[in-house]
Phi, psi and omega in degrees: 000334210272280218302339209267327192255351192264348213276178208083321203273119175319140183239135200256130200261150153334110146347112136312141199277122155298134202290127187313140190260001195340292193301342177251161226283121171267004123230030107188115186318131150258196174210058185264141192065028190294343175318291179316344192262135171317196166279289184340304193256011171277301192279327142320320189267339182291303177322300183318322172279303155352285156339281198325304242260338179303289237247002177271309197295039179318158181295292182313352157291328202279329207304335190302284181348300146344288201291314160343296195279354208250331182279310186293325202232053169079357184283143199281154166293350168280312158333297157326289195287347183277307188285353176267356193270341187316172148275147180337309212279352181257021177290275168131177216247345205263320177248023156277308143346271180328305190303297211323296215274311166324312179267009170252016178092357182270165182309117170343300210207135167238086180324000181264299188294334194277338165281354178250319140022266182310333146276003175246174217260146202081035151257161177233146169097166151262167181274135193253182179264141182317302239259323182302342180273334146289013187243307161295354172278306181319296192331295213297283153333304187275291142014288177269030175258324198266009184257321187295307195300308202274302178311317170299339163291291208273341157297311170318306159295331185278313178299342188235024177260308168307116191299120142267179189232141190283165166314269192328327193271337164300329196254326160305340179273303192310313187300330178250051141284290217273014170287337195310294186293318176307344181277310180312287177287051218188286172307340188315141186290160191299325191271350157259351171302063162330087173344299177294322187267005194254106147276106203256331162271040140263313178297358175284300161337300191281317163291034167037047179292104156293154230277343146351268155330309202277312205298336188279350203254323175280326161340285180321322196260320182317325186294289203302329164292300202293338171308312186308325197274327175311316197277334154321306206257150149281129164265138190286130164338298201303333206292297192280000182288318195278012161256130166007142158313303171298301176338290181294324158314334194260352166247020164261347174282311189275302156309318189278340182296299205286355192311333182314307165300180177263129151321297208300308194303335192269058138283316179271340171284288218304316174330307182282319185295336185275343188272289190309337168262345159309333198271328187281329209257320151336298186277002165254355185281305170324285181290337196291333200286323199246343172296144224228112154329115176305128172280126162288121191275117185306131173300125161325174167313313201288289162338303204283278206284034186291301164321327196287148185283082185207188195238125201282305195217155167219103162334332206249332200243031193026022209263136176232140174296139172291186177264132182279028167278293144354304177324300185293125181064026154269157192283320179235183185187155187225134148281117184206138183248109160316320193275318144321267206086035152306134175251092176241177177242164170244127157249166209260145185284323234224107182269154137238131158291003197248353190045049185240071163007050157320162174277193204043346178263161179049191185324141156210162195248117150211142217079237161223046188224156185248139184257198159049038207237132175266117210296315178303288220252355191259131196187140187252185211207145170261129189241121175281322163243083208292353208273298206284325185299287201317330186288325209285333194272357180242017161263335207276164170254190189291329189292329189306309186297337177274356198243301170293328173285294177349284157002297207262140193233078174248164189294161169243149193234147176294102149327125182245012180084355175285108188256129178252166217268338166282026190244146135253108180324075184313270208206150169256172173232000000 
């Protein structure tokens, strides 16, 4: 009855056992005393590390290890840098393992494992010493590191062998790309030139000129106008008496060039040639209208009082400065001139309500003068006895401390924003 209700029914397969860790080591094998150890328990333990460095070990962690022992055991930096250039994978996981093991102290060869080798059944061969089997796996590795290394040359010389061509030279090509059309109607013989239909800022336009692009294209153009307006204009005696020996040979030479011609055609070149540069000067007018304004990156604290001048302590009034950084976007600032025996306060024209150190709100320091200060309220007091006031003014809080200038009934004097090697920075608010 059991097989008769089973038949049919999916037979449910076994969980796999995850592989036992009994035998191995729970942390990173050493070799210390390995003298002491059988064949048995040598070659056993060697398996067991071997195991450890698998299940501890992504393979890309273990390939440094390779490199590691090839630094300890004479190879050259070149030798190194070929096996790093290899791909990973023909280091192998088996003889990154070994370099490990090599550098934790176990032995090149143990003649104890290679004789218990020999007793079990089925083996062939003898047990060889470690480092021949890294050293030919390494051979192998460094051989195709130095073919990786040399290809990678030669890509390199091939790549910087290529010419870029800088911005400006990128942006100068783009500008007489966009000369063309303006070239068609520009070349034209004089008696076919229109005048009326020729817009050199609408063709720029479509060719999505910036105000770059214009400045290099009136460059371009500009020599060929102002010739023309020479040869158009009389230059005034006066002009040419102040010119060069070349200077004159060179607009006499330019005369004897254009005498060929008609008045009216250079009338018409020089016009059409003067609409492209109008046009240009347009489109540069233009982008100065549309450029975004550089943002100023606002000064630190540190920065705005790098200058300012005051006196960090004073001995007789015990009194020490506050950091004149403190300063910036406070509402108040307290004051005291040793030399005077002024007390004054400064309160700021520019509140924030929300106390939030907005930029434009409270104190502000340029120079060695506080700025953003209200004229009217900011104002100092003379202390007759400055030793015993000043002590009573540093127990008061705030409300107290407003209570206490009150106090004092010496004339008030209009604060001017000025701080000096005789102020002391009391305190802010």
């Amino acid at each position: 009855m059991a097989f008769t209700a089973l038949k049919g029914q999916p037979r449910k397969r076994k969980a796999k056992r995850a592989p036992s860790r009994r035998s191995q080591p729970s942390q990173e094998p050493t070799w210390e005393n390995w003298e002491e150890l059988t064949g048995e328990q040598y070659h056993r333990k060697r398996v067991a590390s071997h195991e450890w460095y698998y299940q501890t070990y992504k393979p890309s962690d273990l390939y440094p290890f390779a490199f590691q022992w090839m630094e300890k055991n004479g190879y050259s930096k070149e030798d190194i840098k070929a096996a790093k250039a290899a791909e990973q994978w023909r280091i192998g996981q088996v003889l990154a393992i070994n370099c490990r093991l090599m550098l934790q102290g176990m032995p090149d060869f143990n003649q104890k494992e290679d004789d218990y080798w020999q007793t079990l059944a089925g083996t062939m061969g003898h047990v060889r010493p470690v480092t021949e089997f890294i050293k030919k796996q390494l051979k192998t590795v460094i051989e195709v590191g130095k073919t990786v290394v040399q290809e990678k040359k030669v890509e390199e010389k091939k790549n910087k062998d290529v010419y870029v061509p800088t911005i400006q030279e990128r942006l100068k090509t783009a500008s007489m790309a966009m000369t063309i059309p303006l070239d068609e109607v520009l070349e034209k013989p004089t008696e076919e030139l229109d005048i009326k239909d020729f817009s050199p800022l609408k063709i720029l336009r479509q060719k999505q000129a910036k105000a770059n692009h214009a400045k290099i294209i009136k460059e371009f153009y500009n020599d060929e106008m102002i010739e023309l307006e020479e040869v158009l204009h009389k230059v005034p005696t006066t002009i040419k008496s102040k010119w060069t020996e070349q200077e004159q040979d060179w607009h006499n030479q330019l005369l004897e060039a254009y005498s060929l011609f008609d008045v009216s055609d250079i009338k018409k070149k020089h016009k059409a040639l003067k609409l492209v540069v109008d046009a240009c000067d347009m489109i540069i007018a233009e982008g100065k209208l549309t450029r975004k304004p550089r943002k100023v990156k606002p000064k630190s604290a540190e920065k705005l009082v790098a200058k300012l001048k005051y006196k960090q302590s004073d001995e007789k009034t015990a009194l020490v400065s506050i950091n004149p950084a403190d300063i910036i976007k406070a509402e108040e600032l307290w004051v005291y001139n040793t030399k005077t025996r002024k007390i004054g306060r400064y309160i700021t024209s520019v509140y924030d309500p929300q106390k939030q150190k907005r930029e434009g709100t409270g104190l502000e320091v340029k120079g060695t003068t506080i700025i953003r200060y209200s004229e009217t309220e900011s104002i100092s007091k003379t202390l007759r006895k400055p030793v015993e006031q000043l002590a009573e003014f540093k127990k008061c809080g705030k409300i107290q401390r407003k209570k206490f200038f009150e106090s004092i009934k010496t004339t008030e004097t209009k604060l001017n924003g000025r701080i000096n090697p005789d102020t002391i920075l009391l305190l802010t608010q």
